[in-house]
PyMOL Python script that loads the backbone (N, CA, C, O; Angstrom):
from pymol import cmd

cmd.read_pdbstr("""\
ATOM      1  N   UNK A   1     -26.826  11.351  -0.237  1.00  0.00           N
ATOM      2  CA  UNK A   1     -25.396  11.629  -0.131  1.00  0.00           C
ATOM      3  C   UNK A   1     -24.626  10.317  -0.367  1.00  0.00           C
ATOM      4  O   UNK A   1     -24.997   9.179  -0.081  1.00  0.00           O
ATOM      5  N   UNK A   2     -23.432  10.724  -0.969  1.00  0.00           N
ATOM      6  CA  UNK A   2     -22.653   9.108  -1.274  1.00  0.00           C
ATOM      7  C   UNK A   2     -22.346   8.712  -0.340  1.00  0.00           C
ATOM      8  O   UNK A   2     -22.882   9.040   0.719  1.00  0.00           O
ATOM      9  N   UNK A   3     -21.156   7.683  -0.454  1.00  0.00           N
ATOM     10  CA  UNK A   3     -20.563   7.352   0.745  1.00  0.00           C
ATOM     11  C   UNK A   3     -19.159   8.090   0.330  1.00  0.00           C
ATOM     12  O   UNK A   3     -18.257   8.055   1.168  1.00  0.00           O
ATOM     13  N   UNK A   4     -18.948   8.682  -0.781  1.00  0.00           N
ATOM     14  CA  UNK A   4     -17.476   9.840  -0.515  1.00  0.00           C
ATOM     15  C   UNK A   4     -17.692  10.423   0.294  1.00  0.00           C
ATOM     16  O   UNK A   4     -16.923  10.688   1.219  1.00  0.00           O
ATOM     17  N   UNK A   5     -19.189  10.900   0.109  1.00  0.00           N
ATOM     18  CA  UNK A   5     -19.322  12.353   0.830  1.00  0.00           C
ATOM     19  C   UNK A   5     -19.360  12.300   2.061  1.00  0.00           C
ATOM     20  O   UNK A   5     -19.376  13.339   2.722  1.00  0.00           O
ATOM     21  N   UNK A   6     -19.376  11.349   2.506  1.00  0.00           N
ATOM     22  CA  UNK A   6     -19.890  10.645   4.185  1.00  0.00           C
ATOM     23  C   UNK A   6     -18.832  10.275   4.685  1.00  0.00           C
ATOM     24  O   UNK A   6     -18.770  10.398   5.908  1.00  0.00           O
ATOM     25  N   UNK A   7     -17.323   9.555   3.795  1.00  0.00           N
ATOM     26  CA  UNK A   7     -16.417   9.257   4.556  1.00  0.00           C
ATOM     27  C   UNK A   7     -15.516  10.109   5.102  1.00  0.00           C
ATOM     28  O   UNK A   7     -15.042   9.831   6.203  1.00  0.00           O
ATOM     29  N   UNK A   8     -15.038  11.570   4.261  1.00  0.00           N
ATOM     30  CA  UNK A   8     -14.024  12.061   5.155  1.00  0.00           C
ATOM     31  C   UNK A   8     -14.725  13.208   6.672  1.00  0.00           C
ATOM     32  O   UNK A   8     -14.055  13.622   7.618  1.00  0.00           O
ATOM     33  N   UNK A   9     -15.914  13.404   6.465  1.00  0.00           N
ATOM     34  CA  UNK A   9     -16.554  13.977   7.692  1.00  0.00           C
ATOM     35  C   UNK A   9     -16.302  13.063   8.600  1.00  0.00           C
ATOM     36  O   UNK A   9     -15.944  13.547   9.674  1.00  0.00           O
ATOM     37  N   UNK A  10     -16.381  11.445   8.545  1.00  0.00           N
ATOM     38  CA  UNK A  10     -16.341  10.642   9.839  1.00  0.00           C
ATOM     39  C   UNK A  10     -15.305  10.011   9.953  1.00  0.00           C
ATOM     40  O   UNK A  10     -15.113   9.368  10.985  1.00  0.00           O
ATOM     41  N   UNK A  11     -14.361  10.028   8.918  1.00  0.00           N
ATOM     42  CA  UNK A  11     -13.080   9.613   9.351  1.00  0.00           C
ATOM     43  C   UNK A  11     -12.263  10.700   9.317  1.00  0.00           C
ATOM     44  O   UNK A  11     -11.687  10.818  10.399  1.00  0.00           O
ATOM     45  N   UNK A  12     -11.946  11.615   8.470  1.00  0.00           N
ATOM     46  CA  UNK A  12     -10.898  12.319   8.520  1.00  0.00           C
ATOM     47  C   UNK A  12     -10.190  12.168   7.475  1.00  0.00           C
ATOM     48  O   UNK A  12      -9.253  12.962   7.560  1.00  0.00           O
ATOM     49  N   UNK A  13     -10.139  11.659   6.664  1.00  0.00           N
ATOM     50  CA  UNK A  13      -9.755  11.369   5.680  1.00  0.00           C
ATOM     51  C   UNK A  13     -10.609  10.952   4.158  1.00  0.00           C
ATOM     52  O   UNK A  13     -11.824  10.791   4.271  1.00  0.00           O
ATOM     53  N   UNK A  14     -10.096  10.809   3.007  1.00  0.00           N
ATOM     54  CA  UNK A  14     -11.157  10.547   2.148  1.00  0.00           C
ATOM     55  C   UNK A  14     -10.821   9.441   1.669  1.00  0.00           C
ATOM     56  O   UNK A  14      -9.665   9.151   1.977  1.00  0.00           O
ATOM     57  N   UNK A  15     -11.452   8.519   0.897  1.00  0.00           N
ATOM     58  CA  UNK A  15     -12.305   7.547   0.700  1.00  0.00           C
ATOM     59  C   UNK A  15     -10.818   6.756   0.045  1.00  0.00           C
ATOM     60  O   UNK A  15     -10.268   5.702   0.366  1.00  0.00           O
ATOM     61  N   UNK A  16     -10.537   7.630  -0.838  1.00  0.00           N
ATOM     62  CA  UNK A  16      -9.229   7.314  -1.942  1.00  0.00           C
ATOM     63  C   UNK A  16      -7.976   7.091  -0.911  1.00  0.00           C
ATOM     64  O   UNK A  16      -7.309   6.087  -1.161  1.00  0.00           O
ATOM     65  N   UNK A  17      -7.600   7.797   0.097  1.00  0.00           N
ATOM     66  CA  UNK A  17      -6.410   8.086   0.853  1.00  0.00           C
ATOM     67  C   UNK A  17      -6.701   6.788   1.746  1.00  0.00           C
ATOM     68  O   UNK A  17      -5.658   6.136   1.684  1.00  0.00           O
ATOM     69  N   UNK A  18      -7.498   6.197   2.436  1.00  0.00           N
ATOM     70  CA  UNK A  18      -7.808   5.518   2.683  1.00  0.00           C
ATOM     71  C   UNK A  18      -7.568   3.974   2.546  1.00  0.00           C
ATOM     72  O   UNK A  18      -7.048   3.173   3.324  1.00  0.00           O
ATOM     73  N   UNK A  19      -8.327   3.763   0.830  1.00  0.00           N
ATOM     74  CA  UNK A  19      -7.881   2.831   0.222  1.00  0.00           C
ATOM     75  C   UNK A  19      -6.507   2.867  -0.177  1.00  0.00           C
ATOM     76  O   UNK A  19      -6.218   1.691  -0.398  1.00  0.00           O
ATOM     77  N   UNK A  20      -5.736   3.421  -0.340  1.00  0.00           N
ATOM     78  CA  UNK A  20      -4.103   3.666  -0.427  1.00  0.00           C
ATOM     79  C   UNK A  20      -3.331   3.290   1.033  1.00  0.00           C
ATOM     80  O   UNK A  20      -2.265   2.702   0.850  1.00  0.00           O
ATOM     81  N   UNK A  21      -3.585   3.462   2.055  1.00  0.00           N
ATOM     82  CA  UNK A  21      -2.959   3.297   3.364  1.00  0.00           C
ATOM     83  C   UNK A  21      -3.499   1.738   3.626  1.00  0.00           C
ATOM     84  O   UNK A  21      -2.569   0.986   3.917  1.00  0.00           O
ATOM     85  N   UNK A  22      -4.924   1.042   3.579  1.00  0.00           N
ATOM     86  CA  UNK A  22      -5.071   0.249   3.129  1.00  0.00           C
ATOM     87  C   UNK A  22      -4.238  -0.998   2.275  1.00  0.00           C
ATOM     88  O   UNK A  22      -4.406  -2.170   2.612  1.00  0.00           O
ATOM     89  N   UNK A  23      -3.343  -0.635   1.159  1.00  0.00           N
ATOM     90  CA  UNK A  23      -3.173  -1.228   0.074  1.00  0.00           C
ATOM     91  C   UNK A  23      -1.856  -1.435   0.687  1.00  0.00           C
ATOM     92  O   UNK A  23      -1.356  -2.543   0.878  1.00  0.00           O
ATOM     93  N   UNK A  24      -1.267  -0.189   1.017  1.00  0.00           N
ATOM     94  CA  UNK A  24       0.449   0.012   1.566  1.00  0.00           C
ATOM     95  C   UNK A  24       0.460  -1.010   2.527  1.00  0.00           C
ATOM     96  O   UNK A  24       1.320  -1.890   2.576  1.00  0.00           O
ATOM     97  N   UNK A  25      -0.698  -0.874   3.456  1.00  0.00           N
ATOM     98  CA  UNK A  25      -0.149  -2.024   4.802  1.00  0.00           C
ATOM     99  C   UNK A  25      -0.703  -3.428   4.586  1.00  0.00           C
ATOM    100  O   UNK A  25      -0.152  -4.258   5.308  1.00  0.00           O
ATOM    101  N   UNK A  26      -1.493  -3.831   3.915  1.00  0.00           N
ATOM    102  CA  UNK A  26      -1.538  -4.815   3.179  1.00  0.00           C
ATOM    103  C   UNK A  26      -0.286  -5.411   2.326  1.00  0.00           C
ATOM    104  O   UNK A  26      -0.003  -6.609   2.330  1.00  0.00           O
ATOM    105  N   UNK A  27       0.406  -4.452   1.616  1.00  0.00           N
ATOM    106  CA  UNK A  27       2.142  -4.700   1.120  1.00  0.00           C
ATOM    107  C   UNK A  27       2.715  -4.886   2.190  1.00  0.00           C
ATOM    108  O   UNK A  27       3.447  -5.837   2.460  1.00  0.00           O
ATOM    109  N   UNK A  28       2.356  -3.780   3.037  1.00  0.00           N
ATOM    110  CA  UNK A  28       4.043  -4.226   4.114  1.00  0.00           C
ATOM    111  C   UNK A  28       3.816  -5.508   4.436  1.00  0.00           C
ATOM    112  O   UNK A  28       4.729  -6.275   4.130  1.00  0.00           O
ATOM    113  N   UNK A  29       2.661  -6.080   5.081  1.00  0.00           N
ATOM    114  CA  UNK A  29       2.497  -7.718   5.675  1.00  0.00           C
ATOM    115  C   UNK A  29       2.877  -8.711   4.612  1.00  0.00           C
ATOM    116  O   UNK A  29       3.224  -9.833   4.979  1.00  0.00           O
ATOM    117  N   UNK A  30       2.845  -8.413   3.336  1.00  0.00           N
ATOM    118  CA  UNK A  30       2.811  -9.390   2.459  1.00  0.00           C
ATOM    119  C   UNK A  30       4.838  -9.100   2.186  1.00  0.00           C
ATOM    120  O   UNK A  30       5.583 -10.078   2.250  1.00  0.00           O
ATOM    121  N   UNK A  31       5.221  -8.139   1.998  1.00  0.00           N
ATOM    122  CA  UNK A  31       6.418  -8.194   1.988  1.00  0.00           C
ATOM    123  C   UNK A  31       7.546  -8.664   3.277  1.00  0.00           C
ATOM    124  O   UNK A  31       8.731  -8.987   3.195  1.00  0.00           O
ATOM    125  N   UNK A  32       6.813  -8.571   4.238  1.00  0.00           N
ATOM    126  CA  UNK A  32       7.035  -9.123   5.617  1.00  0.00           C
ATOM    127  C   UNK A  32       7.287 -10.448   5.703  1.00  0.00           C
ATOM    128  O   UNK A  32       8.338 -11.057   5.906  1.00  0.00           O
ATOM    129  N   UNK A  33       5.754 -10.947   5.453  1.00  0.00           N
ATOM    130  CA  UNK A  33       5.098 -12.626   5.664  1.00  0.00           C
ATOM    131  C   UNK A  33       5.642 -13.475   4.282  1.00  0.00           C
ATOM    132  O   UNK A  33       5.664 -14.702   4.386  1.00  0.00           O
ATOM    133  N   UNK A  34       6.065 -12.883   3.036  1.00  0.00           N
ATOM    134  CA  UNK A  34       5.988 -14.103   1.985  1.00  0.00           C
ATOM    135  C   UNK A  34       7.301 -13.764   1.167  1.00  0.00           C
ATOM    136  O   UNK A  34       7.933 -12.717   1.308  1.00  0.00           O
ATOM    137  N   UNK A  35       7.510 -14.415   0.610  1.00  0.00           N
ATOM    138  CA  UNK A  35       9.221 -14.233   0.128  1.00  0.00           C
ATOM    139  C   UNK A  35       8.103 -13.879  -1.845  1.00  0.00           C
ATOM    140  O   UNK A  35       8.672 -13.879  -2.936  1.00  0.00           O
ATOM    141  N   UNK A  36       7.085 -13.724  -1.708  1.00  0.00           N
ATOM    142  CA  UNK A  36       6.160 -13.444  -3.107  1.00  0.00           C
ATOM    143  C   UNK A  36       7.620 -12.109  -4.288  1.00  0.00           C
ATOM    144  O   UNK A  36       8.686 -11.780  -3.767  1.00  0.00           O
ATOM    145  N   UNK A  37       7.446 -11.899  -4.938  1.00  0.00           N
ATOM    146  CA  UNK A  37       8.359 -10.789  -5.604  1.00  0.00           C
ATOM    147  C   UNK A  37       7.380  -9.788  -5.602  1.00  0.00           C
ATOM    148  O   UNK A  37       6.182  -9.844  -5.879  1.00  0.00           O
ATOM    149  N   UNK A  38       8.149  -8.796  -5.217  1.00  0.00           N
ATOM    150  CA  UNK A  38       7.414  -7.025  -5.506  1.00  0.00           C
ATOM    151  C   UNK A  38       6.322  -7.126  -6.812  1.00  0.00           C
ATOM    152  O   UNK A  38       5.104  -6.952  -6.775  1.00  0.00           O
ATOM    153  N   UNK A  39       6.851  -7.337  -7.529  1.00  0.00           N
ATOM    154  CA  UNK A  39       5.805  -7.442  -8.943  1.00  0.00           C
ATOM    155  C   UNK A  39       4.441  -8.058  -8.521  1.00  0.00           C
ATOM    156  O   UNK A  39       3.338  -7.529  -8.658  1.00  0.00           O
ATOM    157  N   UNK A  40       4.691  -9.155  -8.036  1.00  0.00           N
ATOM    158  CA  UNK A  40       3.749 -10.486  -7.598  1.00  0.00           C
ATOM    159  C   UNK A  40       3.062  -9.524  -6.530  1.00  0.00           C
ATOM    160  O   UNK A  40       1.863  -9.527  -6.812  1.00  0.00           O
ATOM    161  N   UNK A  41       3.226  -8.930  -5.735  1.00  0.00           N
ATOM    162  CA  UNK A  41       2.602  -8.463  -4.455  1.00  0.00           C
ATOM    163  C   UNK A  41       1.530  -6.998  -5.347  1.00  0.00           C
ATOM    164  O   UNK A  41       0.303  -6.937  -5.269  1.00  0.00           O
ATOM    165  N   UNK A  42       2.247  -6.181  -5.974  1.00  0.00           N
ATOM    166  CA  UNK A  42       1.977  -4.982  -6.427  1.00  0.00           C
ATOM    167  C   UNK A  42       0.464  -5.829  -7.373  1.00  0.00           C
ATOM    168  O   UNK A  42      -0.665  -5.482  -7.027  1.00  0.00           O
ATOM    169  N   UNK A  43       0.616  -6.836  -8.453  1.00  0.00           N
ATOM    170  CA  UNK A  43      -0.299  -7.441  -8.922  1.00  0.00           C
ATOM    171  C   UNK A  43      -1.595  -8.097  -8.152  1.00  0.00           C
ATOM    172  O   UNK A  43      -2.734  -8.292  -8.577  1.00  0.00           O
ATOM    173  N   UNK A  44      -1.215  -8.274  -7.313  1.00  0.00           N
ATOM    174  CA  UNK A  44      -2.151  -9.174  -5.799  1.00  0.00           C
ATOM    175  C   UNK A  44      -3.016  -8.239  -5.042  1.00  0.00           C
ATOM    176  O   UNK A  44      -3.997  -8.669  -4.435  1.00  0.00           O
ATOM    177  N   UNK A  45      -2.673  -6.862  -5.047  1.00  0.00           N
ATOM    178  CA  UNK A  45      -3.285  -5.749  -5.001  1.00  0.00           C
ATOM    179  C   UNK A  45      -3.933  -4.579  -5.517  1.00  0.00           C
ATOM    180  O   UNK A  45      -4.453  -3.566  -5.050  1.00  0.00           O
ATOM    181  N   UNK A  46      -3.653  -5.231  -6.989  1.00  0.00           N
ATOM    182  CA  UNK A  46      -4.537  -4.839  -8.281  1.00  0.00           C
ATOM    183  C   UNK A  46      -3.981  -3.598  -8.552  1.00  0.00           C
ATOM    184  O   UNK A  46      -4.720  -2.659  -8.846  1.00  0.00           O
ATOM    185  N   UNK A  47      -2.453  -3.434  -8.475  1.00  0.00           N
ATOM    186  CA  UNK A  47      -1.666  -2.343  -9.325  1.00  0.00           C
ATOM    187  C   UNK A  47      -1.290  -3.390 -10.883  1.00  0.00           C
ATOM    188  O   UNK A  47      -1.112  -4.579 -11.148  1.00  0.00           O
ATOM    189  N   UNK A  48      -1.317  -2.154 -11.556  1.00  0.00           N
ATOM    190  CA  UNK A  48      -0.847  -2.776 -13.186  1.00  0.00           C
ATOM    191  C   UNK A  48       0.170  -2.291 -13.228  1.00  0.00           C
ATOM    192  O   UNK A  48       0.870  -2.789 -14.109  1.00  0.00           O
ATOM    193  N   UNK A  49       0.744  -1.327 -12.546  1.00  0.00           N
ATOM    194  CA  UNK A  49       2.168  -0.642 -12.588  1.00  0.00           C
ATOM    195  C   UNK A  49       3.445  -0.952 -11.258  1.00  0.00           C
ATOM    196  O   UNK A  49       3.607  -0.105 -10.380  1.00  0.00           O
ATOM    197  N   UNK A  50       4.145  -2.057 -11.276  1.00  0.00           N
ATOM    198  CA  UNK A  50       4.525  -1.992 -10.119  1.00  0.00           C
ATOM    199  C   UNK A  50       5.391  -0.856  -9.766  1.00  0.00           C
ATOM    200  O   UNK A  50       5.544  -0.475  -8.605  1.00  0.00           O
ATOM    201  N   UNK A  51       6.167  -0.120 -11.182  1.00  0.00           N
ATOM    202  CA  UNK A  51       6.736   1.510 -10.824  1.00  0.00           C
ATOM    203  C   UNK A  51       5.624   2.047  -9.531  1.00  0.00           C
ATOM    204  O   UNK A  51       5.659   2.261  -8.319  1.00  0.00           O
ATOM    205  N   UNK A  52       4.828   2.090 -10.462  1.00  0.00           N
ATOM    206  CA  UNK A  52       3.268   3.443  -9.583  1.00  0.00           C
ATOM    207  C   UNK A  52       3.399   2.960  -8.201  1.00  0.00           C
ATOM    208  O   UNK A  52       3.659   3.639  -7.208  1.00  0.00           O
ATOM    209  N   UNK A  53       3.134   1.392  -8.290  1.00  0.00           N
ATOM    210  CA  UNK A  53       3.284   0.677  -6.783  1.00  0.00           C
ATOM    211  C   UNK A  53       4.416   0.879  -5.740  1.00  0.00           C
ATOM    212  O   UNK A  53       4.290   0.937  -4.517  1.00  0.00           O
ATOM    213  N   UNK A  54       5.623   0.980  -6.530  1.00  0.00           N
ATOM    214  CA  UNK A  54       6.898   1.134  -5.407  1.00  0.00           C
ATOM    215  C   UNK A  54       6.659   2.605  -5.177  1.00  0.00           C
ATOM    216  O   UNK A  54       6.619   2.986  -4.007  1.00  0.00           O
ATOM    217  N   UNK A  55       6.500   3.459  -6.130  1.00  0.00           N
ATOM    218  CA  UNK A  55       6.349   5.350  -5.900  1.00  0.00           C
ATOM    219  C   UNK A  55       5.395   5.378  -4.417  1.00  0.00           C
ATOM    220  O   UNK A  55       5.612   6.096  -3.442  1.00  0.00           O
ATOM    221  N   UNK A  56       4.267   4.349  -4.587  1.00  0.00           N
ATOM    222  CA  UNK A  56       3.233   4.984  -3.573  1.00  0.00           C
ATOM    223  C   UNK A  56       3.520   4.585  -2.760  1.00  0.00           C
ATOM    224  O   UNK A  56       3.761   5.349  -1.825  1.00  0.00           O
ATOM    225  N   UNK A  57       3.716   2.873  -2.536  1.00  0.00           N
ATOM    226  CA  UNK A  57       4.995   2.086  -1.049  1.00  0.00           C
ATOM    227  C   UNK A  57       5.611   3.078  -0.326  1.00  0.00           C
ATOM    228  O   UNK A  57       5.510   3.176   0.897  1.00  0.00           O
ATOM    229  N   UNK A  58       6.690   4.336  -1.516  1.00  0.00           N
ATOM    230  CA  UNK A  58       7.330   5.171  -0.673  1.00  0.00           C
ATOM    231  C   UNK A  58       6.928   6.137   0.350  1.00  0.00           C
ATOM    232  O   UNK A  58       7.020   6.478   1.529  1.00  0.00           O
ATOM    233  N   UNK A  59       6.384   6.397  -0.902  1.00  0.00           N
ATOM    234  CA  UNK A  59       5.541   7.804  -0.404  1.00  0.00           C
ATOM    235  C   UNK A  59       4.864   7.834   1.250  1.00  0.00           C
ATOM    236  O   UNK A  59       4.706   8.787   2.013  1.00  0.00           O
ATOM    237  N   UNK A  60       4.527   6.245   1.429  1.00  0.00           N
ATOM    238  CA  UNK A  60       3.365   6.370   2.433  1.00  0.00           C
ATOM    239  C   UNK A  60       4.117   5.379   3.520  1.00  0.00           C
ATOM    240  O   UNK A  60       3.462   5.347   4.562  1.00  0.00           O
ATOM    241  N   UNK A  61       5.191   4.639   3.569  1.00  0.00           N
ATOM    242  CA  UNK A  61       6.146   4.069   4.132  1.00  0.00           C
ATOM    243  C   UNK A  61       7.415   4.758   4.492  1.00  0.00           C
ATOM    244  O   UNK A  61       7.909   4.741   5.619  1.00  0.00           O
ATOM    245  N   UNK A  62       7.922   5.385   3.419  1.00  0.00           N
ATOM    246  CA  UNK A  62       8.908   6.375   3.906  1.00  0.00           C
ATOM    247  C   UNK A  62      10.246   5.105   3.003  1.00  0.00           C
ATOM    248  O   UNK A  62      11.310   5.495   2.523  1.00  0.00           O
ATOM    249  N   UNK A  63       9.860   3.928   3.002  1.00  0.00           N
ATOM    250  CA  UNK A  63      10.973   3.045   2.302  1.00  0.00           C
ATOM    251  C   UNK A  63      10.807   2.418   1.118  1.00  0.00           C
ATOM    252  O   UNK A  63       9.618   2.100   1.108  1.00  0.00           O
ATOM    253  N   UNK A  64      11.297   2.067   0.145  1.00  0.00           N
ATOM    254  CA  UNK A  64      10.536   1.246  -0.852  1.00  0.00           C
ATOM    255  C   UNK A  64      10.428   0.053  -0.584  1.00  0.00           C
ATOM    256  O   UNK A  64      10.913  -0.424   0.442  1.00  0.00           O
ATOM    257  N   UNK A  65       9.739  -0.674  -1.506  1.00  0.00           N
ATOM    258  CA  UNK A  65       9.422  -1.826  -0.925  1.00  0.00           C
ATOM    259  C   UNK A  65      10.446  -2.877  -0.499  1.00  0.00           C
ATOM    260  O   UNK A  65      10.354  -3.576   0.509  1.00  0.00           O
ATOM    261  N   UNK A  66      11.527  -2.900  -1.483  1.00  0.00           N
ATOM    262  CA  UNK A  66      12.706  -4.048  -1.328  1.00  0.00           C
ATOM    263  C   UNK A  66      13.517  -3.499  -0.004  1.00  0.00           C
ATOM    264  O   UNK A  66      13.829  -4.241   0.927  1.00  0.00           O
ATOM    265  N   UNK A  67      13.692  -2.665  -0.035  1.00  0.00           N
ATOM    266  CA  UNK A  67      14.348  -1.490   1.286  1.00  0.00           C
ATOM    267  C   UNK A  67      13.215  -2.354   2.245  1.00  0.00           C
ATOM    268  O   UNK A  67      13.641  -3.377   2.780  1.00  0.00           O
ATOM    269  N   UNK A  68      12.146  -2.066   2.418  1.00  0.00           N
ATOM    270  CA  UNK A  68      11.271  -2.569   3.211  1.00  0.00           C
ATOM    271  C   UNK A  68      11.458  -3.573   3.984  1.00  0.00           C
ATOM    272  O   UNK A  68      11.803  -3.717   5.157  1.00  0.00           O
ATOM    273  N   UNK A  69      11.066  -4.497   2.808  1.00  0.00           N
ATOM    274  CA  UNK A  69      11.389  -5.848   3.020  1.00  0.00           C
ATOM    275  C   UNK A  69      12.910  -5.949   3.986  1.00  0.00           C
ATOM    276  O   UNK A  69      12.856  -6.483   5.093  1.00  0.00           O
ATOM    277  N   UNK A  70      13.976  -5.498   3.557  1.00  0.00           N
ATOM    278  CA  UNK A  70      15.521  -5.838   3.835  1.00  0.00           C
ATOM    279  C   UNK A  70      15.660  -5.621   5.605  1.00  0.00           C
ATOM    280  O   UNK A  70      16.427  -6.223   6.357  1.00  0.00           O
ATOM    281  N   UNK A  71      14.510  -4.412   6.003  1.00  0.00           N
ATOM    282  CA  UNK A  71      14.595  -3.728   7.307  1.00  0.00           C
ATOM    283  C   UNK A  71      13.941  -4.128   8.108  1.00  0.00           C
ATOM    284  O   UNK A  71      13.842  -3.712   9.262  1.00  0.00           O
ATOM    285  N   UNK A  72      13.182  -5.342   7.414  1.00  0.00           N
ATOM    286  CA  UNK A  72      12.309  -6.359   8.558  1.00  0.00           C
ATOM    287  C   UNK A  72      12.592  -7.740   8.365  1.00  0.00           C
ATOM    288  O   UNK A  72      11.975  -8.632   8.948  1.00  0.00           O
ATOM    289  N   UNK A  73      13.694  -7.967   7.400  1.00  0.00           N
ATOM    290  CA  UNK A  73      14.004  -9.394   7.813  1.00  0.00           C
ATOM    291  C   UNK A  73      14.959  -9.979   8.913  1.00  0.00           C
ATOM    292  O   UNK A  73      15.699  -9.220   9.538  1.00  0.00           O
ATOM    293  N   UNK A  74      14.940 -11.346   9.151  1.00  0.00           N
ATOM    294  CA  UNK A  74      15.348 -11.424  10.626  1.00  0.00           C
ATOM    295  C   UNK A  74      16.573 -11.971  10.775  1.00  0.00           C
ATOM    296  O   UNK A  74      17.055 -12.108  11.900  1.00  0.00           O
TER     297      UNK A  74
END
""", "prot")
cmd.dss("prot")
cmd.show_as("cartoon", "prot")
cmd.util.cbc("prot")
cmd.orient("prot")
């Protein structure tokens, strides 16, 4: 058996969804912690699309990334 097949029985989730929630909160800290540009961050996380990158930011944040950023600076 793979390890797809093994991850969403023991987590609850699958393998892909995972690595995506992963990637998002890895952005939020980096959009948090570094004044880096969206592009620069989306690239650092091995998106080639930073569009695709801000779509999924949303999706799984609820904000985009610059929004993001704006609602946690101090």
């Amino acid at each position: 058996m793979t390890l797809r097949r093994r991850f969403r029985p023991a987590t609850g989730v699958s393998l892909y969804a995972h690595a995506v929630r992963a990637r998002v909160a890895a952005a939020g800290r980096l959009l948090v912690e570094t004044d880096q540009p969206i592009a620069a961050i989306a690239e650092h996380l091995g998106y080639r699309d930073v569009f695709f990158f801000s779509k999924q930011f949303r999706r799984h944040a609820g904000l985009s990334p610059a929004a993001y950023r704006a609602s946690r600076a101090l």
